[in-house]
N, C-alpha and C positions, 0 to 999 in steps of 0.2 A: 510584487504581483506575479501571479502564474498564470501563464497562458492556456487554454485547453490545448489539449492533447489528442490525439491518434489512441484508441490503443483494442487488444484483445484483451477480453475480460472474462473472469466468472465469479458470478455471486454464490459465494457457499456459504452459508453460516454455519457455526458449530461449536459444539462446547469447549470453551476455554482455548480457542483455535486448535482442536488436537487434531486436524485436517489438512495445517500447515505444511510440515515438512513434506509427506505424501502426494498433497494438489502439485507443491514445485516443483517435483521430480518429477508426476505426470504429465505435467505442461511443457515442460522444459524437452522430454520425449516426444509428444506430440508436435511439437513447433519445429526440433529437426526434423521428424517425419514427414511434413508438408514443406522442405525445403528452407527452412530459415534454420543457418546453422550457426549463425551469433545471436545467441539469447539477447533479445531486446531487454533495457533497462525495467525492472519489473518496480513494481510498488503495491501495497495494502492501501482499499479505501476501506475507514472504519464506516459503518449507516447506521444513525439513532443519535439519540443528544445524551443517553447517557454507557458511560462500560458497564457491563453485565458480564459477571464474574462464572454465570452460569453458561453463556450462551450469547456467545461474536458472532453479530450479524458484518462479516467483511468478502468483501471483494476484491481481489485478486486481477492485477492491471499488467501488459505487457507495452509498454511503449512502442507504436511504432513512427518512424518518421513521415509516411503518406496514407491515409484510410484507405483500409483491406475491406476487400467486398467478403474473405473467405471466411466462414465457422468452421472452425476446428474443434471434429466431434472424439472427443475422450471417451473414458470408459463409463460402460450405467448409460447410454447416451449423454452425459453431462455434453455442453459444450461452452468452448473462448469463442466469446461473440464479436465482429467487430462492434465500435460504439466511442462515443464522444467524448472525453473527461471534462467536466468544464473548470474553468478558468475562473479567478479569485482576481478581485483589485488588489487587496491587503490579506497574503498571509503571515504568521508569524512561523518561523522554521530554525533548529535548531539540530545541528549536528553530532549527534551519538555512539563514539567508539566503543565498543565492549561485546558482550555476552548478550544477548535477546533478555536475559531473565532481569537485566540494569538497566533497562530501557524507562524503566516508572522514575531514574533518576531524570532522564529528558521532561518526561509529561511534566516533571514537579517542575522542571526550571520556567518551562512554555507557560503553565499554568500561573506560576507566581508572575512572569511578565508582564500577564494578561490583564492580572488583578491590580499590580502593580503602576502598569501604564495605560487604566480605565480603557479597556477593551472588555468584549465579548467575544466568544468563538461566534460563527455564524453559517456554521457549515461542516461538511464532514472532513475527519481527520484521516492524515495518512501518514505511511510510513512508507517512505521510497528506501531501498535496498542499496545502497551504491555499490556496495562489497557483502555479498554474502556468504557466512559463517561455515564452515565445514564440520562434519559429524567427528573431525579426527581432532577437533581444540585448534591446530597448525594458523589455522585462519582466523583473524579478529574479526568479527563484522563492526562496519560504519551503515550506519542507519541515518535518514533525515527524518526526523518528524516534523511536518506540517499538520498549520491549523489555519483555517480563514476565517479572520476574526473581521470586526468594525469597531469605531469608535464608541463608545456608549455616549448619549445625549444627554 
């Protein structure tokens, strides 16, 4: 089970996340500039029940450990709103060393589990960042993928 969460957030959707790297580095700036200078554990919420190869409706999460009253306004006015993540009885989550672009070997494992041990997803997927990847190769990323599934009837 996962508990909700605290956290700052922006929903940006965009084709094939090419908004990714850009949104991090903006957020990551903005959040020391309003005085938080330990990057809060971040994570992806995917929204929709299926992937769309043209256009990732995801959301962009900063954990924090007590809810902020404050919006942190980025550029374009976009803003990190604070807001609620919620909380799952049963997720299935599976841990992901490598490259971002081997990550569809995680979904396949989740996926087959699913199928495997009569579940359903039943809710949006995410991927929490534990270690994120550097532009210089030097850094592996670990990724977690979660899914909140149920039992099927």
């Amino acid at each position: 089970s996962i508990p909700s969460e605290h956290a700052l957030t922006i929903r940006e959707p965009a084709p094939e996340m090419s908004n990714w790297g850009p949104l991090i580095k903006e957020t990551h700036a903005a959040l020391r500039h309003v005085g938080i200078r330990e990057t809060p554990r971040c994570l992806a919420v995917f929204h929709g029940n299926e992937y769309n190869h043209d256009w990732v409706d995801w959301e962009l999460a900063f954990l924090t450990p007590k809810p902020l009253e404050t919006t942190i306004t980025l550029e374009d006015n976009r803003q990190l709103i604070p807001r609620q993540l919620p909380g799952y009885e049963e997720m299935v989550c599976t841990v992901h060393e490598g490259p971002y672009a081997t990550l569809n070997q995680g979904y396949s494992a989740l996926g087959k589990w699913v199928q495997d041990n009569g579940y359903e997803i039943s809710g949006n997927g995410r991927e929490v960042y534990l270690k994120l990847g550097k532009a210089d190769g030097d850094t592996v990323p670990i990724t977690e993928l979660q899914f909140p599934v149920r039992k099927v009837r």
